[in-house]
MIGUVO-542482 format. One record per residue (C-alpha): residue number from 1; residue in one letter; x, y, z. Coordinates in nm, 4 decimals. Layout:
BEGIN
  tilo  kolmar        px        py        pz
   NUM       A         X         Y         Z
...
This chain:
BEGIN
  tilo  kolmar        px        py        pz
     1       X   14.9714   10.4192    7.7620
     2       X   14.6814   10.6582    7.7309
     3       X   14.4802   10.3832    7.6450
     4       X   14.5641   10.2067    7.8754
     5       X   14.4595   10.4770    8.1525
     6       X   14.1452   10.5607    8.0166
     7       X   14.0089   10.1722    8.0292
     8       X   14.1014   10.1967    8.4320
     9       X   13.8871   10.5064    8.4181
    10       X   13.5856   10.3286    8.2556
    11       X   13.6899   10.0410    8.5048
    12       X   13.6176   10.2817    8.8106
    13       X   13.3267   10.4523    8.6474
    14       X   13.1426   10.1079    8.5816
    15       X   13.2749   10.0272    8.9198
    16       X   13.0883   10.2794    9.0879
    17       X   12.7570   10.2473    8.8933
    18       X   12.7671    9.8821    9.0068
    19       X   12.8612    9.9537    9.3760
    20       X   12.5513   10.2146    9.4553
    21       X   12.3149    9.9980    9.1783
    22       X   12.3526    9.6512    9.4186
    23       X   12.2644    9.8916    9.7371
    24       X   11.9805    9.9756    9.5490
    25       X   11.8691    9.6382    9.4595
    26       X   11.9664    9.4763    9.7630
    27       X   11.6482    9.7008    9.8903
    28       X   11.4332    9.5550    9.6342
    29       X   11.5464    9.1462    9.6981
    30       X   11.4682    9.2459   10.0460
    31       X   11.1988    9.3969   10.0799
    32       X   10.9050    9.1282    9.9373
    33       X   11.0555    8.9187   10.2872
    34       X   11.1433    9.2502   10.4932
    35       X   10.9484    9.5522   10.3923
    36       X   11.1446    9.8485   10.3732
    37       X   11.0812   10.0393   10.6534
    38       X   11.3853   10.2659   10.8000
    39       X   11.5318   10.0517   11.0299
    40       X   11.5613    9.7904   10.6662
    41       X   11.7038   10.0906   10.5176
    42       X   11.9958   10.1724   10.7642
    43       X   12.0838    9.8231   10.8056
    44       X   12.1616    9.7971   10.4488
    45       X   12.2967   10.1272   10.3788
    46       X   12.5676   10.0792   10.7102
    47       X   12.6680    9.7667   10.6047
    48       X   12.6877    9.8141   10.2637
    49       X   12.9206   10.1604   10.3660
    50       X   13.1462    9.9013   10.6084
    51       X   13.1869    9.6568   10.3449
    52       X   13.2810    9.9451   10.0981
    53       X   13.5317   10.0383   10.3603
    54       X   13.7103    9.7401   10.4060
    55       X   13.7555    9.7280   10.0243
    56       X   13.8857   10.0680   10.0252
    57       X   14.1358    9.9409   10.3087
    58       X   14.2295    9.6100   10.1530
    59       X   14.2434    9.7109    9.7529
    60       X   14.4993    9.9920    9.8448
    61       X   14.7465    9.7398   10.0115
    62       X   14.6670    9.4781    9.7291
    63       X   14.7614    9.7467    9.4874
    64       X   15.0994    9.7690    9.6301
    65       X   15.1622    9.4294    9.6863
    66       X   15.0415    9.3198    9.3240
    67       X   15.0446    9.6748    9.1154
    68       X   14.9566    9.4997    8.7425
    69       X   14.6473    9.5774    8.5618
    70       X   14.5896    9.1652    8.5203
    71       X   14.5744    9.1371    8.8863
    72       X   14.2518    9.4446    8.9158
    73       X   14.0669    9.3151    8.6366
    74       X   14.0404    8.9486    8.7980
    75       X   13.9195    9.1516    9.1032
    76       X   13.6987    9.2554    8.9138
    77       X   13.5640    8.9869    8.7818
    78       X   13.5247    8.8221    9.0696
    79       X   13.3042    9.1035    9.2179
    80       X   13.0741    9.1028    8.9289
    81       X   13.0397    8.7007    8.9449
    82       X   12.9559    8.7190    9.3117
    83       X   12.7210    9.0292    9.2410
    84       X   12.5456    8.8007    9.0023
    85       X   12.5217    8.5005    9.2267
    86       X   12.3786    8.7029    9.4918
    87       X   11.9601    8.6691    9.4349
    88       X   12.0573    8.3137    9.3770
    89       X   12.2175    8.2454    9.6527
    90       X   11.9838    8.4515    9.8860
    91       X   11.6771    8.2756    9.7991
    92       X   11.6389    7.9434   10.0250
    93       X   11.7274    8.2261   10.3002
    94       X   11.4714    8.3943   10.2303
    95       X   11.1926    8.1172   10.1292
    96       X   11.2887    8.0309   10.5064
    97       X   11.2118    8.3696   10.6076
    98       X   10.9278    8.3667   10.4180
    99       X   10.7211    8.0677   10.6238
   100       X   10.8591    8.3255   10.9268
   101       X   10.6221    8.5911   10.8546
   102       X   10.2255    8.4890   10.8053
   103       X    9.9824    8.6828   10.5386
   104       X    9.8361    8.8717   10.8736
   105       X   10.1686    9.0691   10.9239
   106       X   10.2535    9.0376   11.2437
   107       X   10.0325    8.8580   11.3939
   108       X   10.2228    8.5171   11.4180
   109       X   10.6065    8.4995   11.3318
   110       X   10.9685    8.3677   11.4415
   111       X   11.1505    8.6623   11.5312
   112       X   11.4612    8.4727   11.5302
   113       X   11.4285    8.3292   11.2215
   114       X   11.3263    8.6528   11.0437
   115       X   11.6095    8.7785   11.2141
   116       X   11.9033    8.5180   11.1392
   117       X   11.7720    8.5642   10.8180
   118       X   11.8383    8.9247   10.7308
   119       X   12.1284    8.8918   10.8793
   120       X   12.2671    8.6106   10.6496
   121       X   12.1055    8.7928   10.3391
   122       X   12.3307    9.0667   10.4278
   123       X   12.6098    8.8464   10.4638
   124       X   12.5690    8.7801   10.1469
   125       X   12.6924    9.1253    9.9879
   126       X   13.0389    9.1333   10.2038
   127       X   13.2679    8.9726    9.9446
   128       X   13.1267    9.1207    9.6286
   129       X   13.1244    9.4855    9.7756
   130       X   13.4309    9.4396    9.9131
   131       X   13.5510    9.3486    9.6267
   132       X   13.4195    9.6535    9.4566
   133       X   13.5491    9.8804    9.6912
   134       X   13.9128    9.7524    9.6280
   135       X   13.8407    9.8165    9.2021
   136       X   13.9044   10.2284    9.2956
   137       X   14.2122   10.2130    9.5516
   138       X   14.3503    9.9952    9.2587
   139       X   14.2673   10.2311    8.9481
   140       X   14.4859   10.5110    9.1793
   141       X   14.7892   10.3041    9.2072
   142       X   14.7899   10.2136    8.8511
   143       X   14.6991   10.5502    8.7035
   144       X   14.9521   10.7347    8.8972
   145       X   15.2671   10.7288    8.7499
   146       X   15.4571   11.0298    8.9474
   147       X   15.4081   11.1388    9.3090
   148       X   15.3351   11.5458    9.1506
   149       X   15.0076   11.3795    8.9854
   150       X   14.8739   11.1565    9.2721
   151       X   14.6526   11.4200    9.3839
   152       X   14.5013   11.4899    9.0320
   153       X   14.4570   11.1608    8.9631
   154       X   14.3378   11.0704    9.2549
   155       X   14.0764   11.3112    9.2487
   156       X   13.9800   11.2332    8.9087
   157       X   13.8988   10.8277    9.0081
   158       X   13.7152   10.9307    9.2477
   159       X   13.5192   11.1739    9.0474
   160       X   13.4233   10.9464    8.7885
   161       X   13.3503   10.6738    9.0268
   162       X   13.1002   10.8896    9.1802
   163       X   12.9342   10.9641    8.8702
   164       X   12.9031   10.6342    8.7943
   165       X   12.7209   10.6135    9.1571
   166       X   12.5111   10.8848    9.0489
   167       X   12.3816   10.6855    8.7381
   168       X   12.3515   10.3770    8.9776
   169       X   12.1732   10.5355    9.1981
   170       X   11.8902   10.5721    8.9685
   171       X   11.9391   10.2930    8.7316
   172       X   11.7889   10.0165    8.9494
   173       X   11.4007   10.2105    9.0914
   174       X   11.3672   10.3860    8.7906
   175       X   11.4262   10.1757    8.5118
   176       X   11.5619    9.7891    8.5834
   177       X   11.3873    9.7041    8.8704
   178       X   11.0296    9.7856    8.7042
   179       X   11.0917    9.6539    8.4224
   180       X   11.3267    9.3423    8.4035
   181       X   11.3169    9.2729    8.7755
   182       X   11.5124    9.2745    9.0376
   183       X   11.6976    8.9680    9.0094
   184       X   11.7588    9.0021    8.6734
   185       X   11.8867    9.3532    8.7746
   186       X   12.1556    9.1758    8.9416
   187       X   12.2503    8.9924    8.6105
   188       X   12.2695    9.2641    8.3841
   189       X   12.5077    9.4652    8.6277
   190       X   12.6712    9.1603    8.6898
   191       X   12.7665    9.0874    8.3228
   192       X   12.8168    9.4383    8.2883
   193       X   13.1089    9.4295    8.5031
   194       X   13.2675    9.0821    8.3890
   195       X   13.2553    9.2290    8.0107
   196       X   13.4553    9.5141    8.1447
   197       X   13.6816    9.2730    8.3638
   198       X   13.7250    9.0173    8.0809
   199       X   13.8211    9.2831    7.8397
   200       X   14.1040    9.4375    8.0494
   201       X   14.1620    9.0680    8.0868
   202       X   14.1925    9.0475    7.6840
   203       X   14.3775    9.3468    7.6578
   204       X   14.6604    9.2738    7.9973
   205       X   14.6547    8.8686    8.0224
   206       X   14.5086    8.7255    7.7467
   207       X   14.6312    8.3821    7.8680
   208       X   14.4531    8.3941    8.1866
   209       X   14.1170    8.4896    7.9782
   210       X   13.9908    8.1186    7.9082
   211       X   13.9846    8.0706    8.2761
   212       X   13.7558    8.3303    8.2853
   213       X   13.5324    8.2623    8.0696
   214       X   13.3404    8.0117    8.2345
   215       X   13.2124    8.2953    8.5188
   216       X   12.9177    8.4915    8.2905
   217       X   12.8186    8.1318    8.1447
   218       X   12.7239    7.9991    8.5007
   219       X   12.5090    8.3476    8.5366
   220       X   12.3613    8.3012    8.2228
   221       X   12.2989    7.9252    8.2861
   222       X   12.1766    7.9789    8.6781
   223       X   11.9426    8.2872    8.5029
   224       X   11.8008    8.0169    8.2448
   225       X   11.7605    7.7761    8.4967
   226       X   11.5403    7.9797    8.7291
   227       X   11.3782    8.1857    8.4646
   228       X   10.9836    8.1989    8.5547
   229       X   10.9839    8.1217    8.9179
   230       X   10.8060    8.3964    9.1338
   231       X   10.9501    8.5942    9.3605
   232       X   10.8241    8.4580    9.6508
   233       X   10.6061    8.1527    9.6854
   234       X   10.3250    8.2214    9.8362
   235       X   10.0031    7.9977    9.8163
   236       X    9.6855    8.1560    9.5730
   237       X    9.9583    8.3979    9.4809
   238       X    9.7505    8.5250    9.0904
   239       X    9.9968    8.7857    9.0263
   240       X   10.3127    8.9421    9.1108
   241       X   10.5253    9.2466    8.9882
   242       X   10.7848    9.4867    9.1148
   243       X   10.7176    9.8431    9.0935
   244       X   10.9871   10.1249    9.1873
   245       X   10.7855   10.1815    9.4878
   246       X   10.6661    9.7782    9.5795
   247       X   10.6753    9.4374    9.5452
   248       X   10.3144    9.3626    9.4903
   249       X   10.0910    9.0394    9.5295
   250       X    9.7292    8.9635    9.4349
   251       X    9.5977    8.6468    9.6548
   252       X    9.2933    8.4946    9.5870
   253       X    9.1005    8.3257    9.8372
   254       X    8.9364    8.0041    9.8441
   255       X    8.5993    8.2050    9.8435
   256       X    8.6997    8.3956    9.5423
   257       X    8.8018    8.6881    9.7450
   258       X    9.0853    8.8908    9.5948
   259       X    9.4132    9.0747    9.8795
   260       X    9.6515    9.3015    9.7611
   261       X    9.9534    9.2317    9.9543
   262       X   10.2613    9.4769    9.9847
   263       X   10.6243    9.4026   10.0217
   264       X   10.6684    9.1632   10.2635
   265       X   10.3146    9.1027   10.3387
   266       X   10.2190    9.2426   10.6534
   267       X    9.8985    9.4109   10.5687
   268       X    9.5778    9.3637   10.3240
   269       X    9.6012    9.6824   10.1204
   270       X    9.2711    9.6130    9.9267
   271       X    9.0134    9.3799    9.9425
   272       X    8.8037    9.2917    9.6361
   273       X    8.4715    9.0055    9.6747
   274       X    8.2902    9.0092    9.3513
   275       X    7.9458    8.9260    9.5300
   276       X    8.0074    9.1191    9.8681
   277       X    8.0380    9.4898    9.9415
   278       X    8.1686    9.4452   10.3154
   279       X    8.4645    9.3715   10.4137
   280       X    8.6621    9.2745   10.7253
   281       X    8.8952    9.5350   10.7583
   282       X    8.8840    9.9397   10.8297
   283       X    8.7602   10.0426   10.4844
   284       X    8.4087    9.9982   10.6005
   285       X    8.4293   10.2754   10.8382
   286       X    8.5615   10.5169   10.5804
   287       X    8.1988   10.5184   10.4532
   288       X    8.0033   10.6205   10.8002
   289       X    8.2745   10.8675   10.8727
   290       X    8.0673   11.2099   10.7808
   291       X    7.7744   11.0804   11.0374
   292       X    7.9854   11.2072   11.3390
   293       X    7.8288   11.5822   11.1903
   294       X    7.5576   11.6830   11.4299
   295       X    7.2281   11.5580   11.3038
   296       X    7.0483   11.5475   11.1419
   297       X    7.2540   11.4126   10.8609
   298       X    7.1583   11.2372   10.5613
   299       X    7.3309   11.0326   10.2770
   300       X    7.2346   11.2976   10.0437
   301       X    7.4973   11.5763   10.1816
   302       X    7.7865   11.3443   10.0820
   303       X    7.8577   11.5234    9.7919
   304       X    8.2605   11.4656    9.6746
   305       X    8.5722   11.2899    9.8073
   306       X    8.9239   11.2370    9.7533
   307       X    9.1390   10.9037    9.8611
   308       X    9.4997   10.9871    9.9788
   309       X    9.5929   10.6011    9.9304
   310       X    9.3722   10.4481    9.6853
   311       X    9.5688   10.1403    9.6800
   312       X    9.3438    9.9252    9.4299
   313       X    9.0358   10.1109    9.5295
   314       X    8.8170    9.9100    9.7525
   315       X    8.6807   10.2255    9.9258
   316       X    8.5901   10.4356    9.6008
   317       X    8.4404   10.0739    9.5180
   318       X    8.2096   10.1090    9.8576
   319       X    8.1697   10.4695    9.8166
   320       X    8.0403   10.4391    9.4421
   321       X    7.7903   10.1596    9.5711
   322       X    7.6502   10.3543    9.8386
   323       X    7.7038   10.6677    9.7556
   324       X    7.5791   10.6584    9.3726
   325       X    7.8579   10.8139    9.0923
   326       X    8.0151   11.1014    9.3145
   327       X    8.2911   11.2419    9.2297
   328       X    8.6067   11.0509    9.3756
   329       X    8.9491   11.1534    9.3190
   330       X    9.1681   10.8923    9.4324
   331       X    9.5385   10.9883    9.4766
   332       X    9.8327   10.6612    9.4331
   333       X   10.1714   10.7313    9.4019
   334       X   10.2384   10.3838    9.2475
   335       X   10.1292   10.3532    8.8786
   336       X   10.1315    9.9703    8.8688
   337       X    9.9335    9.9285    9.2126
   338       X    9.6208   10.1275    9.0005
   339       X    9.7358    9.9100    8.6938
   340       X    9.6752    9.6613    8.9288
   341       X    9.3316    9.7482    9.0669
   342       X    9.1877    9.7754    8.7241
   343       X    9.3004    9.4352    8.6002
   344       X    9.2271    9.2699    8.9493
   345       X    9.0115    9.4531    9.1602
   346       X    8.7509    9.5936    8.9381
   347       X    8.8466    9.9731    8.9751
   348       X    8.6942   10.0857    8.6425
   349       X    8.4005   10.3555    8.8608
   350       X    8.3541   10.6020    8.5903
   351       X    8.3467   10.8524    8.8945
   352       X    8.6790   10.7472    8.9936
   353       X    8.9277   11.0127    8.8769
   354       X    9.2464   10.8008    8.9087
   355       X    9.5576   11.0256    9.0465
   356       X    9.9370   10.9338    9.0259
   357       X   10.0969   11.1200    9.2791
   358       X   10.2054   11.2010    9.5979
   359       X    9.9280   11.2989    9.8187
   360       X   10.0324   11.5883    9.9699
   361       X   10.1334   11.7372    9.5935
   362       X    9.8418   11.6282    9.5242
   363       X    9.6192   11.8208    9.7572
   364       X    9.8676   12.1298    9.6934
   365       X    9.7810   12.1695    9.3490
   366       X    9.4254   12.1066    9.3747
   367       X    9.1177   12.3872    9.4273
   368       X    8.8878   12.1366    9.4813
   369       X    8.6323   12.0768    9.7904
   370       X    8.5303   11.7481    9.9137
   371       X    8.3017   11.6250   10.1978
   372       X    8.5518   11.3371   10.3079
   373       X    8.9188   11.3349   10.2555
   374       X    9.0170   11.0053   10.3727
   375       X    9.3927   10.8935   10.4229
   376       X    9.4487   10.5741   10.3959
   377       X    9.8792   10.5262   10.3387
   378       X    9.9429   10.4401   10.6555
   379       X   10.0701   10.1025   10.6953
   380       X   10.3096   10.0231   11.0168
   381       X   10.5907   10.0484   10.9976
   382       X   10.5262   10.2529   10.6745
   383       X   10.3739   10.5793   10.7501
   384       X   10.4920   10.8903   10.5184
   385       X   10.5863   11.1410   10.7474
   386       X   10.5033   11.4465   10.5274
   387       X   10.1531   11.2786   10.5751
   388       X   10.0622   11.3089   10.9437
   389       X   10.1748   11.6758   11.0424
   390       X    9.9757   11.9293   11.0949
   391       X   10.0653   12.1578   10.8376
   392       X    9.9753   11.8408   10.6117
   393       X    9.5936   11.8737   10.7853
   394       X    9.5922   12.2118   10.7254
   395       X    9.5444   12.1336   10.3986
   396       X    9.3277   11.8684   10.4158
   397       X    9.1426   12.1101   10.6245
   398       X    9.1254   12.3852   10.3252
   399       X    8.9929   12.0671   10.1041
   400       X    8.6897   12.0319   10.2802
   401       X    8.3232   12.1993   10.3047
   402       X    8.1908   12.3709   10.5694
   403       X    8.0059   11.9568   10.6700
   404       X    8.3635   11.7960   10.5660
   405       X    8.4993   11.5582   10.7758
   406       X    8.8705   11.3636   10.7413
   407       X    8.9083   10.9655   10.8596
   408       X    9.2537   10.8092   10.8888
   409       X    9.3629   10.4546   10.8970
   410       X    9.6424   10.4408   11.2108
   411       X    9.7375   10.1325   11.3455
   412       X    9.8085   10.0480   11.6951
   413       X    9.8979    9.6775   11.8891
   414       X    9.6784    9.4799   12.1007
   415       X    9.7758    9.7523   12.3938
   416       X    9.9449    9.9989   12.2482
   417       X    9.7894   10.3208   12.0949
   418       X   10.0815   10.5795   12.1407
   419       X    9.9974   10.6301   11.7581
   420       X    9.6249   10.6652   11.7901
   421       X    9.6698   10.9213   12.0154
   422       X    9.9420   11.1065   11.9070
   423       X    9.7393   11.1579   11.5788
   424       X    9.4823   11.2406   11.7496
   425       X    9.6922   11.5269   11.9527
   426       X    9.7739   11.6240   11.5806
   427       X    9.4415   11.6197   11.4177
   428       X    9.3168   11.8329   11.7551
   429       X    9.5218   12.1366   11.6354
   430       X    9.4068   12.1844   11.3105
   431       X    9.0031   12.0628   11.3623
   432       X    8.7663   12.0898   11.7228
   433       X    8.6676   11.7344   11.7298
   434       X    8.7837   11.3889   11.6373
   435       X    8.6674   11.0712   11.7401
   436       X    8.8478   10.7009   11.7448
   437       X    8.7023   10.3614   11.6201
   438       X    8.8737   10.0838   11.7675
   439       X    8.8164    9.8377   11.4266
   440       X    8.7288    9.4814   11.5995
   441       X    8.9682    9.1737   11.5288
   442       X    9.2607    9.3965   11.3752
   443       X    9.5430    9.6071   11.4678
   444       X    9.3969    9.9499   11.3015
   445       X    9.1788   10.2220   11.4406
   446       X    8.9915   10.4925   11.2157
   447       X    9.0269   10.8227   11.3454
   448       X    8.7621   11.1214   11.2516
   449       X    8.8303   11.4654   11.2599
   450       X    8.5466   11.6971   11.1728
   451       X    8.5325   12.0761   11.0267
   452       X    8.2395   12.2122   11.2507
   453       X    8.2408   12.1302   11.6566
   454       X    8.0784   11.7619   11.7093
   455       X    8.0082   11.4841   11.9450
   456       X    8.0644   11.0875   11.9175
   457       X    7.6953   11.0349   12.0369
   458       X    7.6119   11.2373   11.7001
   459       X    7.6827   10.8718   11.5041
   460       X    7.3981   10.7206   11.7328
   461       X    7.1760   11.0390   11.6576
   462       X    7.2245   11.0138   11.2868
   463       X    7.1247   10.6517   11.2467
   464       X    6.6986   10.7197   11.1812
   465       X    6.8548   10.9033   10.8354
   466       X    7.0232   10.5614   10.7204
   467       X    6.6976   10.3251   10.8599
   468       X    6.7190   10.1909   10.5411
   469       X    7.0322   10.1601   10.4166
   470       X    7.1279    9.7598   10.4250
   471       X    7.5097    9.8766   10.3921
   472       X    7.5653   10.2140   10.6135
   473       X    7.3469   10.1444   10.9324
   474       X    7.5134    9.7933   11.0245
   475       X    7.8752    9.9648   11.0152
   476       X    7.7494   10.2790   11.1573
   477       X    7.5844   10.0280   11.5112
   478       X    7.9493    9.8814   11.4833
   479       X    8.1273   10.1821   11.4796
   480       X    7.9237   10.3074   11.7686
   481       X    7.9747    9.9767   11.9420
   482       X    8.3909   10.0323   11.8919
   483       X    8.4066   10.3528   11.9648
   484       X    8.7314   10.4227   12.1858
   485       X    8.7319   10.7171   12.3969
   486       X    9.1189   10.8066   12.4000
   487       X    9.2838   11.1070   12.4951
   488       X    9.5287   11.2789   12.2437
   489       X    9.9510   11.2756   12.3780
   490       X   10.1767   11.5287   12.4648
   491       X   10.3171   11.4758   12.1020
   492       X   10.2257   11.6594   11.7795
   493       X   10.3670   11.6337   11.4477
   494       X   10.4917   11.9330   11.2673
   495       X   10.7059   11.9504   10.9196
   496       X   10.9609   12.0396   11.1404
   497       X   10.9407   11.7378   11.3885
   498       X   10.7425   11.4612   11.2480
   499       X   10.9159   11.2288   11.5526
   500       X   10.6746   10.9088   11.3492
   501       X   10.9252   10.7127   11.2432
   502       X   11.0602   10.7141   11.6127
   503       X   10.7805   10.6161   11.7455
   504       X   10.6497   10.3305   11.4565
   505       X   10.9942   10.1809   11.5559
   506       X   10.9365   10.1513   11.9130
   507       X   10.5931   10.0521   11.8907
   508       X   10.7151    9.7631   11.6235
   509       X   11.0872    9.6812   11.8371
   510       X   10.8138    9.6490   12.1293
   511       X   10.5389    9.4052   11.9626
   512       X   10.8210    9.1665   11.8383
   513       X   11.0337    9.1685   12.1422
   514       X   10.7365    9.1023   12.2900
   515       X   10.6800    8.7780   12.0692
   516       X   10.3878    8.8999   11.8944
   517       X   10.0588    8.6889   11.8971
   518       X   10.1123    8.3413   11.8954
């Protein structure tokens, strides 16, 4: 008999691990189609919770109708099949959601097909969770043998449930997911479960156990089957991999051009042309950013930087080029997204101090000076939060020299810049000027904030010192052409209220409500 309890704990406890492991994953089969922005986040997190709560609901009157052990381990192993079959399953819905969203992000997409199909992704997980939310309800009314020990027992289900949520909760972003995969994530906690289902099986209803049998061949088999494909087709796709952090994507272009695409693909992260320094996106502007100093200023007083966003490093690539071998620290939080800028986006600058870490740690620990800080890990709908308050510029601020100057990557739609200029309303308490750059043909604007007191005409003023330069004077005539004069919001950004996420959500609910750009 006490054997017989202490495989219903291990039941609940592998239960649980499995229950907060597929909420974990689900994230990561989403987000190379959906990103994982908040709004991802809570509708997988409240569904998952309902689903868990209608197995709660369900398993405790199924335990009372049908109170025999045989009865909870074929629950069981039906969960853990249908956990298995779930990447399967999901991906025509989301190769259809895929030809809903273009490379360019937003720019051109179905909303109701991106929609429909979230929605039926979703879908997906309500039997299998269910299903695991009955296992625990179940456990109880088999473990409890006397009303005086319901409580106890009770209690002690649920305990080792949790912990087996607490080990689940890690399991898939720090070790599975990085390293086998995400859908193969879904496999291994699937045949977890069905060896713990078919061995209560073995041990309660050994007759009904050939029956079973057949449910972790057809994983195995569906896992052969589709072994190698990628995990979204995309065309030029080079490489993929799945980081704790990402789903990442080189592309290479016709041209021989190189993209690092994020999660679902909404945004070049890094551009890399073997024969061609200049690129089409904000990076550029990065590079003419300590010319808004009153003049005269000259190429030579760029003396250090550091890279809050290195991504795979196509600005320390400009800088290096222009610039000459100063020292760049660049700061990354994701390991393989700088494995992948060495291997793919020739990021081997010997200048380039390489950081994993979050940037704000980062800049915490460091005693270092630099004459640009430049933040580029913004990324709608993905902006850090910790990263745009003012206590966060603050010490940027303490980074920088006397001539330092700090340039942002914000993004905005064709007509909306309640973003621009509520960093701007931010970057105004900590430093006396900052200027905007409206970057032509995109959706992003480069903000400047400068140390000492300065003046947007000072870009104009500064242009005799780069004459020469065949790289710094053309973007410095475009910046000046873009220049946006903008006045800063009502709303500032503080630890304490960083309302960003708020506001990315609007501005995003807005654009695609809206229809986008067709």
């Amino acid at each position: 008999m006490r054997g017989k309890s202490s495989y219903l704990y291990v039941t609940a406890f592998a239960s649980g691990m499995v229950s907060l492991a597929v909420e974990l994953a689900a994230s990561s089969l989403l987000r190379p189609h959906f990103g994982t922005a908040n709004l991802v986040w809570a509708a997988i997190i409240g569904l998952i919770l309902l689903y868990l709560a209608a197995g709660y609901f369900l398993g405790g009157r199924w335990a009372d109708r049908s109170p025999y052990p045989a009865t909870l381990y074929q629950i069981v192993a039906w969960a853990a099949f249908l956990v298995g079959l779930v990447p399967f399953a999901a991906r025509p819905v989301l190769s259809l959601a895929s030809s809903g969203l273009t490379e360019s992000g937003f720019t051109e997409f179905d909303v109701f097909m991106l929609g429909g199909s979230f929605i039926t992704v979703l879908i997906l997980f309500s039997i299998p969770v269910t299903l695991l939310g009955c296992i625990s309800p179940f456990v109880i009314r088999l473990a409890v043998k006397d009303v005086e020990s319901a409580g106890q027992i009770a209690g002690r289900v649920y305990a080792i449930s949790t912990t087996g949520s607490f080990l689940g909760t890690f399991l898939p972003d720090l070790l599975l997911v990085p390293t086998i995969g995400t859908r193969n994530t879904f496999i291994v906690m699937s045949l977890l479960l069905l060896a713990i289902a078919l061995f209560g099986l073995a041990r309660t209803a050994p007759r009904r156990l050939p029956l079973y049998l057949c449910l972790p061949a057809v994983i195995v088999l569906l896992a052969i089957l589709l072994r190698g494909q990628p995990v979204k087709s995309a065309p030029n796709t080079i490489y993929e991999t799945e980081s704790g952090y990402n789903y990442i994507q080189v592309v290479e272009q016709e041209d021989g051009c190189r993209h690092l695409l994020l999660n679902e693909g909404g945004g070049i992260h890094s551009v890399y042309c073997p024969d061609e320094l200049r690129t089409p996106g904000p990076w550029d502007y990065f590079l003419i950013a300590p010319y808004f100093n009153p003049p005269p200023y000259s190429p030579d007083q760029v003396k250090g930087m550091a890279l809050i966003g290195l991504a795979a490093g196509t600005t320390a690539r400009q800088y290096t080029a222009v610039y000459g071998p100063l020292p760049i620290d660049g700061v990354e939080i994701d390991p393989k997204i700088t494995r992948v800028g060495r291997e793919y986006f020739a990021m081997d600058q010997p200048n380039l101090n390489v950081v994993v870490a979050d940037g704000r740690y980062f800049l915490a620990r460091s005693d270092r000076r630099y004459t640009i800080v430049g933040v580029d890990a913004y990324r709608l709908p993905y902006i850090p939060p910790h990263l745009t308050t003012v206590e966060f510029f603050r010490q940027v601020r303490d980074h920088l020299t006397p001539d330092g100057v700090v340039a942002i990557n914000v993004g905005h739609t064709l007509d909306d810049y309640r973003l621009v200029e509520a960093m701007l309303a931010t970057l105004l308490r900590v430093f006396p000027s900052a200027h905007v750059i409206d970057v032509p043909n995109s959706f992003n604007a480069v903000v400047v904030a400068t140390v000492q007191p300065s003046a947007a005409g000072n870009l104009q003023a500064n242009l005799p010192s780069i004459e020469d330069d065949e790289f710094l004077r053309p973007t410095a005539l475009n910046a000046v052409a873009n220049l946006r004069p903008t006045e800063p919001s009502d709303v500032v950004f503080t630890d304490d209220r960083a309302a960003i996420e708020l506001m990315t959500n609007a501005l995003v609910l807005d654009f695609v409500l809206g229809g986008g750009i067709r």
